[in-house]
C-alpha positions in Angstrom: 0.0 0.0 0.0 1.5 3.6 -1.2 2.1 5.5 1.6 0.7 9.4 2.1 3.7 11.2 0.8 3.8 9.2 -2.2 0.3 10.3 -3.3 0.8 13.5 -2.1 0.2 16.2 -4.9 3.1 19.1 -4.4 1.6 22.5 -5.1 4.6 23.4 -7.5 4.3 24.4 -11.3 5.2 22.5 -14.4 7.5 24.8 -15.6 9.8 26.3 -13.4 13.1 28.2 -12.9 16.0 25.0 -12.6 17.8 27.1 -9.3 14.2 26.7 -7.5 12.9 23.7 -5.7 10.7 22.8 -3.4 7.0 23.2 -2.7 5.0 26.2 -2.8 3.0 27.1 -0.2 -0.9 27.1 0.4 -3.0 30.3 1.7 -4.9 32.6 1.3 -5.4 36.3 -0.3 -6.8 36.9 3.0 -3.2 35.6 5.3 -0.9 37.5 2.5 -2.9 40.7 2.4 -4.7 43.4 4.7 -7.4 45.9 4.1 -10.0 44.5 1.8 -12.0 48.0 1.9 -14.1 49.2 -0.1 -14.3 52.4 -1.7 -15.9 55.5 -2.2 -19.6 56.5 -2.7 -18.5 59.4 -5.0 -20.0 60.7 -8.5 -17.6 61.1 -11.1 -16.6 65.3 -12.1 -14.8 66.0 -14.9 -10.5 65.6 -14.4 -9.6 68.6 -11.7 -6.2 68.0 -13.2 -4.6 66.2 -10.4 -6.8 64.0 -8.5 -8.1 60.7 -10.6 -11.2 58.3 -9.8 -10.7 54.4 -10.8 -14.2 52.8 -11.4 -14.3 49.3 -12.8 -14.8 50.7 -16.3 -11.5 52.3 -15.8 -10.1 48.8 -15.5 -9.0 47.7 -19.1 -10.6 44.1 -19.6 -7.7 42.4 -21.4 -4.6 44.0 -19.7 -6.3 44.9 -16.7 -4.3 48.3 -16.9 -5.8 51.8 -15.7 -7.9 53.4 -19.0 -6.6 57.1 -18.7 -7.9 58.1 -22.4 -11.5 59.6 -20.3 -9.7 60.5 -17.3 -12.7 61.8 -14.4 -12.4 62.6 -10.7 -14.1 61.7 -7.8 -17.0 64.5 -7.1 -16.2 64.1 -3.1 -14.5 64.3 -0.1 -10.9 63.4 -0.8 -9.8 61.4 2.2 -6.7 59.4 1.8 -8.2 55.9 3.1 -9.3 56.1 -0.1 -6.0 56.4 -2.3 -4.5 53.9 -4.2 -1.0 53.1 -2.9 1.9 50.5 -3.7 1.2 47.2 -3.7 -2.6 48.0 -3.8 -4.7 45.3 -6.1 -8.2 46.5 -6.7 -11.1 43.9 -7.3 -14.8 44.5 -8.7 -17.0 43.5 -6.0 -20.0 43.3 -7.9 -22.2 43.1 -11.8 -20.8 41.5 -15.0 -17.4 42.8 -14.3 -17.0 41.0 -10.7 -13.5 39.7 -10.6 -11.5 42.1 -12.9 -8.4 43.1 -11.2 -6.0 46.5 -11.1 -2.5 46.4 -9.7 -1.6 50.0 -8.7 1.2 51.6 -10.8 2.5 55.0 -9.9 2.6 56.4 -13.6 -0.8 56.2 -13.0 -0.5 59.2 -10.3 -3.1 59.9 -7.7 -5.8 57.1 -7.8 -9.2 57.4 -5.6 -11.2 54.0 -6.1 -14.9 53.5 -6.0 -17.3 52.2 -4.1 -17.6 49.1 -6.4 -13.9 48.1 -5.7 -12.2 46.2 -2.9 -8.8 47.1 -2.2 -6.4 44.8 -0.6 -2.3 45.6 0.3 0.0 42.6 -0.6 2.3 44.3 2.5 5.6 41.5 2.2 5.1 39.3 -0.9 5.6 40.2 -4.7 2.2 42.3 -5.1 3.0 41.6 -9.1 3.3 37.8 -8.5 0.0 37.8 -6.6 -1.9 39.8 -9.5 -0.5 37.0 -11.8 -2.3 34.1 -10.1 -6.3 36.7 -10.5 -5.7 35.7 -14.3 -5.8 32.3 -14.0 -8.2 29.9 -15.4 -9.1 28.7 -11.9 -9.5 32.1 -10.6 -11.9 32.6 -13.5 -13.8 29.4 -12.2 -13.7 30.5 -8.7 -15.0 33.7 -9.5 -18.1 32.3 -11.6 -19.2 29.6 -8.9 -18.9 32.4 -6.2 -20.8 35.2 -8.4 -23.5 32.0 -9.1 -24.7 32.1 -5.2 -26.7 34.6 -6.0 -29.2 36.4 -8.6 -26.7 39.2 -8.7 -23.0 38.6 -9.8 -20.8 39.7 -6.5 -18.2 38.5 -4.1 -17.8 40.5 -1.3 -14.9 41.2 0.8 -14.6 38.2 3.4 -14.9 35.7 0.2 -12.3 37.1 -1.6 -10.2 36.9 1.6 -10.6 33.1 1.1 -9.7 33.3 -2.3 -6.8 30.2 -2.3 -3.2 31.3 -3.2 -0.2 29.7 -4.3 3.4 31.3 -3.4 7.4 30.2 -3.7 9.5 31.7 -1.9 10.4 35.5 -2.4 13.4 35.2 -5.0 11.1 33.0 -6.8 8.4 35.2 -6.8 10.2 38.1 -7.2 12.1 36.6 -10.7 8.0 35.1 -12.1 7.0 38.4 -11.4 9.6 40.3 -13.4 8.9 38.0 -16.5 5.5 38.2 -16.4 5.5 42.3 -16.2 7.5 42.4 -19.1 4.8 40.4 -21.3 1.9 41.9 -19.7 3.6 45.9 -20.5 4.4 44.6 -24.2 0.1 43.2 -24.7 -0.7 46.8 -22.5 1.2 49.0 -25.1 -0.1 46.7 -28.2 -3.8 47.4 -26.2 -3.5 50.8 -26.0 -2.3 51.5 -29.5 -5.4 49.6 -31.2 -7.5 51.4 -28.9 -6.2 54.5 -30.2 -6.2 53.6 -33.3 -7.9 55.8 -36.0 -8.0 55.3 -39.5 
């Protein structure tokens, strides 16, 4: 009879960097990060110039990048518990957009995020490594069997917190990350350039 460690599944990729080994560990977005607030009950203004407002339709569906081409701000009381900071990923709480995902990037400048948004702080591991694994098919899947427990589509705060992650060590992390920013920035930039494209 096989023992347990022999039909024990190790939570490790297929395809991996050859200096790493070893098993990645099991949690959740809820032990890795803090916050998980929700944002402001603001109307949009037109852009003052200097202060921005991130809605989920400012969340580009393919790249999941910040859409600045209609740039608004939040028509409110500017407190900074509502600012986007580093290491920031927002999630859409809630509609047909419910699990679309924004990592904060400072060429984005000074972000304000809406009511429909949670925003949780990735505080010690890669925040970019993290992102990575809300684009995965089984994210996706997650996502839909959550948003199905209800007439509405929505997953609130406390579920995402329970949302399962997978993480290697830092230097492992850290190295994923830095590949996967570079192909995500190229299909951004192609993104951007077809949506500004005007024949």
């Amino acid at each position: 009879m096989a023992n347990n460690n022999e039909n024990k599944i190790l939570n490790v990729p297929h395809l991996r960097f050859p200096e790493f080994s070893g098993e990645w560990k099991k949690c959740t977005l809820g032990e890795i990060g803090k916050g998980f607030d929700y944002g402001m009950n603001a109307a949009a203004k037109p852009f003052d110039g200097q202060h921005k407002y991130i809605r989920i339709t400012d969340i580009d569906e393919s790249s999941a990048a910040y859409i600045d081409k209609d740039v608004v701000s939040p028509d409110g009381e500017l407190q900074d518990s509502y600012l986007v900071k580093a290491n920031d990923i927002l999630l859409a709480r809630t509609g047909a957009s419910t699990g679309k995902s924004y990592l904060y990037d400072n060429k984005d400048g000074i972000l304000y995020f809406a009511g429909f948004l949670i925003r949780v702080n990735i505080p010690s591991d890669n925040a970019y490594f993290v992102f990575s694994q809300l684009h995965l098919s089984r994210y996706r899947k997650w996502i839909g069997i959550m948003s199905a427990r209800s007439g509405q589509p929505g997953v609130n705060s406390q579920e995402y917190s329970n949302y399962p992650i997978y993480l290697p060590k830092i230097e492992e992390q850290t190295k994923i990350a830095k590949l996967l920013k570079l192909v995500d920035e190229r299909i951004a930039a192609q993104t951007k350039s077809l949506r500004n494209y005007n024949p």
